[in-house]
mmCIF file of the N, C-alpha and C atoms, coordinates in Angstrom:
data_MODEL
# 
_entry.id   MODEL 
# 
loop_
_atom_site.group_PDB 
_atom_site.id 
_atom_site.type_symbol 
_atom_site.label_atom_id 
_atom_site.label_alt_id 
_atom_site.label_comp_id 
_atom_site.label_asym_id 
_atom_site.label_entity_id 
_atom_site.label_seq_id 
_atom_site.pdbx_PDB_ins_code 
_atom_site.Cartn_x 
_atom_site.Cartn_y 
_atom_site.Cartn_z 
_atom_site.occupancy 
_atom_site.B_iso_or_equiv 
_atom_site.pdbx_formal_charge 
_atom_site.auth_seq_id 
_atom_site.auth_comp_id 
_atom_site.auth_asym_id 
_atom_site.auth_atom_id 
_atom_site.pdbx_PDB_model_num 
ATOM 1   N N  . UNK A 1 1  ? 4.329  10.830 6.895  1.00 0.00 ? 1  UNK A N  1 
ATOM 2   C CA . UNK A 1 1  ? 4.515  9.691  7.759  1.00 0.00 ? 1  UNK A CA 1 
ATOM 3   C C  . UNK A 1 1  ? 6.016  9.488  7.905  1.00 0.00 ? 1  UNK A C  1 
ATOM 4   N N  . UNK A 1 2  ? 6.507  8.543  8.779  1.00 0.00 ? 2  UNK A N  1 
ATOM 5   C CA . UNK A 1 2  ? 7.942  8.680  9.491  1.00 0.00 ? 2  UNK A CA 1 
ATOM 6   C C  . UNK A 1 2  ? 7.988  7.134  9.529  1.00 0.00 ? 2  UNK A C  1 
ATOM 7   N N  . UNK A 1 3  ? 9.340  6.712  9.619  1.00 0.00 ? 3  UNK A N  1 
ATOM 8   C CA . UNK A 1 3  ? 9.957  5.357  9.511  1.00 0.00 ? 3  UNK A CA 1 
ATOM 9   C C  . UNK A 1 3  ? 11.000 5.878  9.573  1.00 0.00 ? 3  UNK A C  1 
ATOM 10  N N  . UNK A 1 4  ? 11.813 4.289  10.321 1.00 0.00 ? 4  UNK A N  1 
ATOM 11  C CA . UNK A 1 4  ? 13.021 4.120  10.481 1.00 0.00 ? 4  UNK A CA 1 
ATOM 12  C C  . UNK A 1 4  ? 13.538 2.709  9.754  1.00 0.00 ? 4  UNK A C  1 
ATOM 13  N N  . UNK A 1 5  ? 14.805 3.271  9.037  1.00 0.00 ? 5  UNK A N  1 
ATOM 14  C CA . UNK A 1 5  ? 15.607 2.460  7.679  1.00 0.00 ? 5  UNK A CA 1 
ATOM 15  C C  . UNK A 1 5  ? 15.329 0.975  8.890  1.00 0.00 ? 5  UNK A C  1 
ATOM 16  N N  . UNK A 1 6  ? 15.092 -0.131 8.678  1.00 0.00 ? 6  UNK A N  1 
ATOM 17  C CA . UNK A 1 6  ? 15.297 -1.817 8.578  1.00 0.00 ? 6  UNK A CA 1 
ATOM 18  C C  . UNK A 1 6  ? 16.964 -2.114 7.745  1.00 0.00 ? 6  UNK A C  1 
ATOM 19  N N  . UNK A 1 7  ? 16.178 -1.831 6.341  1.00 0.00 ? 7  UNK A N  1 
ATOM 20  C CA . UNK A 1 7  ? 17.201 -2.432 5.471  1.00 0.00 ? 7  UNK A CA 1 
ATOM 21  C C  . UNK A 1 7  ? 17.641 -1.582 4.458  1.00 0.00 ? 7  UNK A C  1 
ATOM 22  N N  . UNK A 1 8  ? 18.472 -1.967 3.697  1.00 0.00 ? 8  UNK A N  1 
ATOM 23  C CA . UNK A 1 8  ? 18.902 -0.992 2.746  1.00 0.00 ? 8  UNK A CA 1 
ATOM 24  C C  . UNK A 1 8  ? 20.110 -1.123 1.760  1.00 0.00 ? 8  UNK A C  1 
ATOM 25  N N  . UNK A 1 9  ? 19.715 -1.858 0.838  1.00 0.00 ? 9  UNK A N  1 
ATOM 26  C CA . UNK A 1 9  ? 20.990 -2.469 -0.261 1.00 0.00 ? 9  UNK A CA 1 
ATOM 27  C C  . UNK A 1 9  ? 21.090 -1.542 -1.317 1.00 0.00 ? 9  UNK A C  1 
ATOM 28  N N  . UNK A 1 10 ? 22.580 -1.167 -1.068 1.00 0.00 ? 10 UNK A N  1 
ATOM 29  C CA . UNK A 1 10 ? 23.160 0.113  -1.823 1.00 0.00 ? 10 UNK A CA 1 
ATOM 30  C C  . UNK A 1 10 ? 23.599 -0.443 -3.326 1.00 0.00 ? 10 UNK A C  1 
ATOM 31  N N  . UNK A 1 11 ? 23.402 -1.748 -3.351 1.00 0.00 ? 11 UNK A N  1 
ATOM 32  C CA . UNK A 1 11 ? 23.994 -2.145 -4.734 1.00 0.00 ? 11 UNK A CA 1 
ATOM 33  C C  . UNK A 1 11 ? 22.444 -1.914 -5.573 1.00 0.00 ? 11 UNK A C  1 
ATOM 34  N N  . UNK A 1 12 ? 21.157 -2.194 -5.275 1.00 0.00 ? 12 UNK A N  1 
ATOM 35  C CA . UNK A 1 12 ? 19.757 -1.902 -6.091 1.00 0.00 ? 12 UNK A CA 1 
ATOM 36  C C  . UNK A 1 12 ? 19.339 -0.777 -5.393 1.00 0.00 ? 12 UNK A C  1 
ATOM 37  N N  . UNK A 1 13 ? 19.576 -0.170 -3.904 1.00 0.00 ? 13 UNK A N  1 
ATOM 38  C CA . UNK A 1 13 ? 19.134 1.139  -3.748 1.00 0.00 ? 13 UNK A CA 1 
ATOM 39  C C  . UNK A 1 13 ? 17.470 1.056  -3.557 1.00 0.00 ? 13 UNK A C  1 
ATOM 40  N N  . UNK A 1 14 ? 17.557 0.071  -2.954 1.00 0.00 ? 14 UNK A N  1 
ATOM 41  C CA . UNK A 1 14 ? 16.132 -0.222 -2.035 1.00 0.00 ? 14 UNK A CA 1 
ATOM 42  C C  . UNK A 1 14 ? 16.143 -0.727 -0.575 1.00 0.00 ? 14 UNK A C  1 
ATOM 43  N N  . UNK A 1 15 ? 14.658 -0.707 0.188  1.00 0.00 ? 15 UNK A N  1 
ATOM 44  C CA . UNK A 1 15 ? 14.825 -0.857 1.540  1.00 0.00 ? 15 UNK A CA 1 
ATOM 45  C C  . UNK A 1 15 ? 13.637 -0.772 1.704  1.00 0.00 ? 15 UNK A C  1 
ATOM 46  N N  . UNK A 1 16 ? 13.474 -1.553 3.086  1.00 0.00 ? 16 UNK A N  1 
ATOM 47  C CA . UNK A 1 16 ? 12.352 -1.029 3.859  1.00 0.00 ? 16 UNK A CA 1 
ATOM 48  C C  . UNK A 1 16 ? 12.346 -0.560 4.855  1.00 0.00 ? 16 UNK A C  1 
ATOM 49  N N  . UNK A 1 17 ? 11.248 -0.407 5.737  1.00 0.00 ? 17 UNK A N  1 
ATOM 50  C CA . UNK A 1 17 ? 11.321 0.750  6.483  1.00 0.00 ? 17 UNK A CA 1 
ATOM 51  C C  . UNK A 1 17 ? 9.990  0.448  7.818  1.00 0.00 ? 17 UNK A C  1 
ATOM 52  N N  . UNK A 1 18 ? 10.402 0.799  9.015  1.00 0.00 ? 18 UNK A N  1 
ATOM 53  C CA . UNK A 1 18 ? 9.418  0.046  9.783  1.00 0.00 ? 18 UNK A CA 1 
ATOM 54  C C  . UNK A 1 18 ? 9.165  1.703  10.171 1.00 0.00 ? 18 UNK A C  1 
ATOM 55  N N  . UNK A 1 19 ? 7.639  1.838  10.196 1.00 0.00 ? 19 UNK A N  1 
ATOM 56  C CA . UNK A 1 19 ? 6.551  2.661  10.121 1.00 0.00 ? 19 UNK A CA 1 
ATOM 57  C C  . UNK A 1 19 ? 6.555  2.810  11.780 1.00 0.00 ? 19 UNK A C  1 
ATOM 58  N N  . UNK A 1 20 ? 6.501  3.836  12.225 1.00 0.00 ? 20 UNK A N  1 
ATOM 59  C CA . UNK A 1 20 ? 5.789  4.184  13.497 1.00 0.00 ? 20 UNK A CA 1 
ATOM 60  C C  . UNK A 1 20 ? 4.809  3.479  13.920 1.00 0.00 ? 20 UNK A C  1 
ATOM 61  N N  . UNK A 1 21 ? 3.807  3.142  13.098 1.00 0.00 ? 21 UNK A N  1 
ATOM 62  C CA . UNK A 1 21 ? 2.662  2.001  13.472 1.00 0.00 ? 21 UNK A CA 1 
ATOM 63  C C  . UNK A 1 21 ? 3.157  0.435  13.956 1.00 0.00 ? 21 UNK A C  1 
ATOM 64  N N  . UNK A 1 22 ? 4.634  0.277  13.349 1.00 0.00 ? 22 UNK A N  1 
ATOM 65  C CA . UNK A 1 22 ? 5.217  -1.138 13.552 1.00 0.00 ? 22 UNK A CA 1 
ATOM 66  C C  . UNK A 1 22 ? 5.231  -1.471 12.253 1.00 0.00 ? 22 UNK A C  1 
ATOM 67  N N  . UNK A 1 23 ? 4.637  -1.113 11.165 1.00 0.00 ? 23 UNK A N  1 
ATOM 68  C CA . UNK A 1 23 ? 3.906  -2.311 9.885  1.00 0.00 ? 23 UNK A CA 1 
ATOM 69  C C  . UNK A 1 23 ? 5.409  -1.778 9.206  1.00 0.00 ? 23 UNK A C  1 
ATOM 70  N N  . UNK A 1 24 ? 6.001  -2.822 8.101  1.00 0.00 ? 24 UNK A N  1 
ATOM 71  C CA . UNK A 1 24 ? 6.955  -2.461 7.153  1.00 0.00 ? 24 UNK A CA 1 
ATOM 72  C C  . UNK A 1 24 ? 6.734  -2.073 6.315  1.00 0.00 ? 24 UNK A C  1 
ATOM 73  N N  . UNK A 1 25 ? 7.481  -1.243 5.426  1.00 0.00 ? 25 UNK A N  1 
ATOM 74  C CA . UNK A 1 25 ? 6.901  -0.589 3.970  1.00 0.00 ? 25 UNK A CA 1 
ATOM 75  C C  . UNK A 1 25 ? 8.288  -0.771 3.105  1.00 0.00 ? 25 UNK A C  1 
ATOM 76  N N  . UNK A 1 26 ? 8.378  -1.546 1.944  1.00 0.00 ? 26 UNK A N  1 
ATOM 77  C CA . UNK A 1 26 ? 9.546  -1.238 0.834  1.00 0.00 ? 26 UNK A CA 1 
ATOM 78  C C  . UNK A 1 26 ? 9.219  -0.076 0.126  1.00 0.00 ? 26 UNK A C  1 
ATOM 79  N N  . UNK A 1 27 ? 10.380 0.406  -0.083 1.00 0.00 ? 27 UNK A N  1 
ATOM 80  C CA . UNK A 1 27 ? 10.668 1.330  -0.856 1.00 0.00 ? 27 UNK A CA 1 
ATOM 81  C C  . UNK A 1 27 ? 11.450 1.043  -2.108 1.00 0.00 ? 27 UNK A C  1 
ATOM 82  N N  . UNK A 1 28 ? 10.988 1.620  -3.305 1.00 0.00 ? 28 UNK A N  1 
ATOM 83  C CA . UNK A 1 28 ? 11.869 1.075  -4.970 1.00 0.00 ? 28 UNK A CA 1 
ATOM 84  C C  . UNK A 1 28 ? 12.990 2.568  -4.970 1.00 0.00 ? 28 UNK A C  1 
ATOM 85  N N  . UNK A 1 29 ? 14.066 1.644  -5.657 1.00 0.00 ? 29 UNK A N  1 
ATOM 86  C CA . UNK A 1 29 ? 15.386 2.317  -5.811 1.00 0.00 ? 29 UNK A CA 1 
ATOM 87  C C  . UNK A 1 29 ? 14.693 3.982  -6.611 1.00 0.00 ? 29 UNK A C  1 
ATOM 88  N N  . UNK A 1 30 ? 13.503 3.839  -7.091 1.00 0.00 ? 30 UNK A N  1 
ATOM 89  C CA . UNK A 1 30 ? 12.654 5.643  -7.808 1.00 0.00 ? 30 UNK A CA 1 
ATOM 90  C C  . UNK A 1 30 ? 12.453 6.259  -6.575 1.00 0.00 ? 30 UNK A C  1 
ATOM 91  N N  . UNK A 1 31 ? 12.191 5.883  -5.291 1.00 0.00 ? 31 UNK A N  1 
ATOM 92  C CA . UNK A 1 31 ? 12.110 6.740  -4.444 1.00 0.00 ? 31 UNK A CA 1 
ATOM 93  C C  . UNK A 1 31 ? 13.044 7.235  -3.621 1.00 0.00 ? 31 UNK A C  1 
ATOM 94  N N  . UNK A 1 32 ? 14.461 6.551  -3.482 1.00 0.00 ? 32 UNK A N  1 
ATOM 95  C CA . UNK A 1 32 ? 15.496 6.489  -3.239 1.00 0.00 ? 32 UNK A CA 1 
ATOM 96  C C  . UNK A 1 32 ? 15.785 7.896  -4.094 1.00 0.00 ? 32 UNK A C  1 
ATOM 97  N N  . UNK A 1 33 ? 16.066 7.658  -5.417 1.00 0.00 ? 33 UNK A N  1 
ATOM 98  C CA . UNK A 1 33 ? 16.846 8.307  -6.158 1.00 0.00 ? 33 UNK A CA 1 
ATOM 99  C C  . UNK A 1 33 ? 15.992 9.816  -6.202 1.00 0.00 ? 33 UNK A C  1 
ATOM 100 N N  . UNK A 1 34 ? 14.365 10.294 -5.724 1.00 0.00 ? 34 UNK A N  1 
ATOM 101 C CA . UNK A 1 34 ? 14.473 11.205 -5.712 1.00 0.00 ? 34 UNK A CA 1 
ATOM 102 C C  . UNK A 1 34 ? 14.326 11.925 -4.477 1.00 0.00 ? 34 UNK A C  1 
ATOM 103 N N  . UNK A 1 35 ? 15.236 11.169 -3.283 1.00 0.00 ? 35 UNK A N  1 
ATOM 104 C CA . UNK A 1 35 ? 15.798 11.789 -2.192 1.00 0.00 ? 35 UNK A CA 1 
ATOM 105 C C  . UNK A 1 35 ? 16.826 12.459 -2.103 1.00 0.00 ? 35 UNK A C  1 
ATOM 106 N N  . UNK A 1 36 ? 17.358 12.806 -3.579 1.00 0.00 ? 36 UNK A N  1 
ATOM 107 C CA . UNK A 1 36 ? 18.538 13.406 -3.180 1.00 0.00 ? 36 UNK A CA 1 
ATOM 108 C C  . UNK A 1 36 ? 19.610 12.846 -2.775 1.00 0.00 ? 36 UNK A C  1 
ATOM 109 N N  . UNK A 1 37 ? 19.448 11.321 -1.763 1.00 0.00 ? 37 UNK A N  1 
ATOM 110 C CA . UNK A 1 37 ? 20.809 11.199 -0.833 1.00 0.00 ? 37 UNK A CA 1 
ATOM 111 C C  . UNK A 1 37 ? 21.574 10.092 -1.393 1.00 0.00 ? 37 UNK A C  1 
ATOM 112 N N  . UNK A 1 38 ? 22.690 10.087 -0.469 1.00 0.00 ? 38 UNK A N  1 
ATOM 113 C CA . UNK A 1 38 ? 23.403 9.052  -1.640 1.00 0.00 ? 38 UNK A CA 1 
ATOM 114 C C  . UNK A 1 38 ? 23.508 7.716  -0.841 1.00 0.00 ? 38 UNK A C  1 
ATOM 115 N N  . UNK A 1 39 ? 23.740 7.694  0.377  1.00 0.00 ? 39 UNK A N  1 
ATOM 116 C CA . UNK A 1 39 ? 23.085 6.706  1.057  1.00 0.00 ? 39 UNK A CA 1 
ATOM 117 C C  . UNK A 1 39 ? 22.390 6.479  2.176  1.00 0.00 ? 39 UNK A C  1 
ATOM 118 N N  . UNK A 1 40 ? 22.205 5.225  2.956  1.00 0.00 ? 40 UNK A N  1 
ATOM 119 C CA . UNK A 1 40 ? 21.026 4.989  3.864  1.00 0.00 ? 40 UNK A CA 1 
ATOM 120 C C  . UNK A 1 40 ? 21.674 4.802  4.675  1.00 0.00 ? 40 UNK A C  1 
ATOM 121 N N  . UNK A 1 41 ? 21.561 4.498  6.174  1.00 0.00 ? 41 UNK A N  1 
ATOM 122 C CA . UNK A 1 41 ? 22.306 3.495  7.669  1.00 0.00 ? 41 UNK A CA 1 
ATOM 123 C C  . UNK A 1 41 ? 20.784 2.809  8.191  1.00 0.00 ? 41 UNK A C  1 
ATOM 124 N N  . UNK A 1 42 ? 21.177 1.389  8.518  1.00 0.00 ? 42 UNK A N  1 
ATOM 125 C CA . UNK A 1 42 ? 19.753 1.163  9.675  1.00 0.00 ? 42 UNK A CA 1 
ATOM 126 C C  . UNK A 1 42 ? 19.866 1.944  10.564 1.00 0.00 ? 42 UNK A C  1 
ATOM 127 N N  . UNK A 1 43 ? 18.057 2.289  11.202 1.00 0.00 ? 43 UNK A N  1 
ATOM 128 C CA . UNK A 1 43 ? 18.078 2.926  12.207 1.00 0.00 ? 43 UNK A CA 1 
ATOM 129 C C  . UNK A 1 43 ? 17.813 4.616  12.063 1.00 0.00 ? 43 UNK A C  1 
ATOM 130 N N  . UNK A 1 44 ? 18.042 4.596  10.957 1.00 0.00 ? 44 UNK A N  1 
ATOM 131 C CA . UNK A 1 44 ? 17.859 6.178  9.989  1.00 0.00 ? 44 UNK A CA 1 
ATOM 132 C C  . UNK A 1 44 ? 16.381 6.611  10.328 1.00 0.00 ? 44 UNK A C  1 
ATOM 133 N N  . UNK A 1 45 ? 16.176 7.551  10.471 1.00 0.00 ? 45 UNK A N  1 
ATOM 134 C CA . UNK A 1 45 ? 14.506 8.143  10.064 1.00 0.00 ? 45 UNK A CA 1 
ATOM 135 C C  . UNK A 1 45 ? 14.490 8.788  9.474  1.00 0.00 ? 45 UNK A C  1 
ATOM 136 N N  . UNK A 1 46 ? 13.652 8.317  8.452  1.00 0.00 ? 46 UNK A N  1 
ATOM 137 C CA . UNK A 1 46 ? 12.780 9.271  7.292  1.00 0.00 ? 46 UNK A CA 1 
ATOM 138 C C  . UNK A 1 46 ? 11.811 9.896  7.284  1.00 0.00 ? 46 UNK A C  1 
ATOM 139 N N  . UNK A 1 47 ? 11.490 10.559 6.601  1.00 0.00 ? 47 UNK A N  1 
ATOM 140 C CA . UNK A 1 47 ? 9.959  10.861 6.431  1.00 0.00 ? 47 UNK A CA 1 
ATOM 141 C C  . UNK A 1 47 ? 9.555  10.336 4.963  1.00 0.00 ? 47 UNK A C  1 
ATOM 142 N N  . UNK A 1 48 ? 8.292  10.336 4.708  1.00 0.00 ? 48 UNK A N  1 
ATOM 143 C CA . UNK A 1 48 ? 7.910  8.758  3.099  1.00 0.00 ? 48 UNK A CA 1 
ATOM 144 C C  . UNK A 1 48 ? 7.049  9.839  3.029  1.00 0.00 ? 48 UNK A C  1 
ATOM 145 N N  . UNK A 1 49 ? 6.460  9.679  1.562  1.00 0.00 ? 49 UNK A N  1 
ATOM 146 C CA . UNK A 1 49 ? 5.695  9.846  0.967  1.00 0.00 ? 49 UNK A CA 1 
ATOM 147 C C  . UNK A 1 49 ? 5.312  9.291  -0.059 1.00 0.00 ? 49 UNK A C  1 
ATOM 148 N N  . UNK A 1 50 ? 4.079  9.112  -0.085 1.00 0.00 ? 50 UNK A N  1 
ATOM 149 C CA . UNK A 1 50 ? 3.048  7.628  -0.747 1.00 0.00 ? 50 UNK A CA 1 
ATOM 150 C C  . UNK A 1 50 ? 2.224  8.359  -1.623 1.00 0.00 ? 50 UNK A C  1 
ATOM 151 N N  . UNK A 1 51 ? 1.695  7.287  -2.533 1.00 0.00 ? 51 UNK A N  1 
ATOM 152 C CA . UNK A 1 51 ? 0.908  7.794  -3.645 1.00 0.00 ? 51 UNK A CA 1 
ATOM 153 C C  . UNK A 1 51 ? -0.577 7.115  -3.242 1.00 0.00 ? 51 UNK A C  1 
ATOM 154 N N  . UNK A 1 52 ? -1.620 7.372  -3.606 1.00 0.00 ? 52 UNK A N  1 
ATOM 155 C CA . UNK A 1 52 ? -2.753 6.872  -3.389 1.00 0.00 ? 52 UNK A CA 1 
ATOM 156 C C  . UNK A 1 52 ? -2.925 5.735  -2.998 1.00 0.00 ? 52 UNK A C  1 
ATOM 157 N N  . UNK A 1 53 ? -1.982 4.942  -3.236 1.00 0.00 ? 53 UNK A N  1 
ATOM 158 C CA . UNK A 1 53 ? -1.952 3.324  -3.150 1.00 0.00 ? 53 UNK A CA 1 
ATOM 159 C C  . UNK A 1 53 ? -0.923 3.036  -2.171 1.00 0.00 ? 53 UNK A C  1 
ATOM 160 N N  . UNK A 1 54 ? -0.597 3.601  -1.395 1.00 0.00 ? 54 UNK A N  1 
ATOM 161 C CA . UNK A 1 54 ? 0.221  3.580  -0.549 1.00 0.00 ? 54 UNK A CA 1 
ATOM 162 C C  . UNK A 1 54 ? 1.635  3.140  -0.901 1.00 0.00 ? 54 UNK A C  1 
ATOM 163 N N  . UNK A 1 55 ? 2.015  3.420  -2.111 1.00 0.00 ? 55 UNK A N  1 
ATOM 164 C CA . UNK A 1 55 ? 3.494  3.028  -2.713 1.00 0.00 ? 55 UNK A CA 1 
ATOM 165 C C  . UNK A 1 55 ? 4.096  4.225  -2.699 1.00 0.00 ? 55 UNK A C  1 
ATOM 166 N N  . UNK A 1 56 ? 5.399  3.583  -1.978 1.00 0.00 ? 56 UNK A N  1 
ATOM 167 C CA . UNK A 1 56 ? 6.784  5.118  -1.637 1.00 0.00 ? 56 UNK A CA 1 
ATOM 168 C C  . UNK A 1 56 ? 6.939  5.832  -2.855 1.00 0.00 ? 56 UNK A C  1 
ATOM 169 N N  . UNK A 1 57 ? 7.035  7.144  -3.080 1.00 0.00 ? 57 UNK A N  1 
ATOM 170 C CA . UNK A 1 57 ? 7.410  7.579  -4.126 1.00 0.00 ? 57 UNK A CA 1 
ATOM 171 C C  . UNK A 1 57 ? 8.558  8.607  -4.038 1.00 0.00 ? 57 UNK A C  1 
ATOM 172 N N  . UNK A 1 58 ? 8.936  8.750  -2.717 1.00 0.00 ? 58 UNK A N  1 
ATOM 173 C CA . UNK A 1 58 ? 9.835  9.856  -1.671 1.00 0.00 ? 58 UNK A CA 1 
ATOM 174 C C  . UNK A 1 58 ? 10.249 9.468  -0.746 1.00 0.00 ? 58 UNK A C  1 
ATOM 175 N N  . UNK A 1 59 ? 11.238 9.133  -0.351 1.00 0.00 ? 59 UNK A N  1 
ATOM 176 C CA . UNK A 1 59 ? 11.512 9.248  0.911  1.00 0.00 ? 59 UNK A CA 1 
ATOM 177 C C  . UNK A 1 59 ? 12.733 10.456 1.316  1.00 0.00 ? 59 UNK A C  1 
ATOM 178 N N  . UNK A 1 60 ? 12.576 10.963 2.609  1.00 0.00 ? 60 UNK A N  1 
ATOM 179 C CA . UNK A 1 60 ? 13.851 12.190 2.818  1.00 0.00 ? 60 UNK A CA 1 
ATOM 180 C C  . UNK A 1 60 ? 14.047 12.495 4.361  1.00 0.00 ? 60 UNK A C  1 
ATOM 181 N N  . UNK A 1 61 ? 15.100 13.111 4.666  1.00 0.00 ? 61 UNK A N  1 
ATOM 182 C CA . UNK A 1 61 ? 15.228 13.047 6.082  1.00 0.00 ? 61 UNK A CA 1 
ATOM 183 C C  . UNK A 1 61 ? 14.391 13.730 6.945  1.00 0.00 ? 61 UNK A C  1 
ATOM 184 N N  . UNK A 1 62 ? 13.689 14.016 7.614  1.00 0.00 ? 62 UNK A N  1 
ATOM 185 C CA . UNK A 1 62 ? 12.690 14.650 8.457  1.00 0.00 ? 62 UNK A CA 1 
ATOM 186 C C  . UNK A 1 62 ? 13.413 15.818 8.840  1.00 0.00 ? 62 UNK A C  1 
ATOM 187 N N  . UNK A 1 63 ? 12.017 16.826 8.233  1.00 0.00 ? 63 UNK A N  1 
ATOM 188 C CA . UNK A 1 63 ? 12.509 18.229 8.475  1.00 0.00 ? 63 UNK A CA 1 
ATOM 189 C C  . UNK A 1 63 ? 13.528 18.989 6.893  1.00 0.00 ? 63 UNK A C  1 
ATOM 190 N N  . UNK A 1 64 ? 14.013 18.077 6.116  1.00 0.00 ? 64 UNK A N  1 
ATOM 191 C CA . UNK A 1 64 ? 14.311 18.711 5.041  1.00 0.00 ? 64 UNK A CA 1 
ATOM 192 C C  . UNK A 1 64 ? 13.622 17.983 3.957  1.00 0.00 ? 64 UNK A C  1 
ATOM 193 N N  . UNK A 1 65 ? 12.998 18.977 2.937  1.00 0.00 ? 65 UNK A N  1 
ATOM 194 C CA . UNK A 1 65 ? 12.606 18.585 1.746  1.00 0.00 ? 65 UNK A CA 1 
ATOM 195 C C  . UNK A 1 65 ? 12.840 18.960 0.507  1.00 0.00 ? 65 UNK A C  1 
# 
């Protein structure tokens, strides 16, 4: 699934993220940190990845993983 950064506070290294569907999704500074990146911009697109429960556990730039 795909979203584009809303928000994104580099001091806790969390954000959310408005979903292609429209709906928002937060993301915890654990999914942040195993993106690899070091930071975010609004307006960014990601690609997410969720755990059964629909909690971020990934997020990364679309097209690299």
């Amino acid at each position: 699934m795909q979203g584009t950064v809303a928000t994104f506070d580099p001091d806790t290294r969390t954000g959310t993220l408005v979903l292609d569907d429209g709906s928002e999704l937060a993301f915890p500074e654990a999914a942040f940190a195993a993106s690899g990146l070091r930071h975010l911009r609004q307006g960014q697109r990601l690609t997410v990845e969720t755990d059964a429960e629909r909690g971020v556990i990934r997020v990364s730039l679309p097209g690299i993983d």
